[in-house]
Residue, then its C-alpha position, 0 to 999 in steps of 0.5 A: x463478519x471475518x474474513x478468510x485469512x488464507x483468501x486475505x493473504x492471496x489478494x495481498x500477494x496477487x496485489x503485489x505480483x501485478x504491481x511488480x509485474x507493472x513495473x519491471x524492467x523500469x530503470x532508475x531514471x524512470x521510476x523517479x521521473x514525476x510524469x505519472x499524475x505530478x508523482x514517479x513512480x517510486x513516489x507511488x510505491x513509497x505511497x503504498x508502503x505507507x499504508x502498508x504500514x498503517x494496515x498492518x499496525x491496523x491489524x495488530x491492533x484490532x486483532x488486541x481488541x482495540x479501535x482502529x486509529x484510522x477513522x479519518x475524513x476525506x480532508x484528513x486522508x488527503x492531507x496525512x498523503x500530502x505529508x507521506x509524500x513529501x516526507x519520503x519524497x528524497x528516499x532513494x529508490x533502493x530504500x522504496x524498494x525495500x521499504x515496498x518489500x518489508x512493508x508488504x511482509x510485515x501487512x501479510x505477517x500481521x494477517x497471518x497471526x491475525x485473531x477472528x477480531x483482527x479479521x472482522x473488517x468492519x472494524x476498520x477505518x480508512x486503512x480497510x483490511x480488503x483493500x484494492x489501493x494498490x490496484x488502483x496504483x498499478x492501473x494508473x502505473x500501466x496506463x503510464x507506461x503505455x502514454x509514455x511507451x516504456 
């Protein structure tokens, strides 16, 4: 069953408010100190990009009526984020922010030109078109900020 791509693309930007909400105010020197679970927080928000990337290229792809390329295990996910995280480990934080922003545009661009196939999560694999990932991110961001009083 297809989802409601106005619905879609209001959890995608609440999503993206309470993270930006989670984080604002953090300077530089705490958003790239490794304190939150062994990452910074840039390194969460660089994480998060690189799904955004995946799912809007997910949903362009089902949307043209091909597979998702995203059916993977648990070992291949853990493994592909191992690799995402140290790849964008150096960015600085400027650069995850902006890579932050326009991932995040391209995912909600893709949802809005999505066809009724491009809405049917079903299709899906790991990277799920109703996704709670970031969610999750901004619960442990939170937590972090009140362990650490910021």
């Amino acid at each position: 069953m297809a989802e409601d791509k106005n619905a879609l693309l209001q959890h995608y930007r609440k999503m993206r408010q309470d993270i930006l909400a989670a984080i604002d105010g953090l300077s530089d020197e705490l958003m790239t100190e490794p304190s939150l679970d062994g990452w910074s927080v840039k390194d969460h928000l660089a994480h998060l990009s690189l799904w955004d990337e995946i799912r809007a290229g997910e949903v362009l792809r089902i949307s043209a009526g091909h597979d998702s390329a995203w059916r993977i295990d648990g070992e291949q996910d853990a493994a592909y984020n191992a690799i995402g995280h140290d790849l964008r480990l150096g960015l600085s934080v400027e650069q995850v922010r902006w890579e932050f922003e326009t991932s995040r545009q391209r995912l909600l661009d893709a949802i809005a030109t999505a066809t009724p196939r491009g809405l049917d999560a079903s299709l899906y694999g790991e990277a799920g078109l109703h996704s709670t990932h970031e969610a999750e991110h901004t619960g442990w961001i939170k937590r972090w900020r009140g362990e650490k009083g910021v």
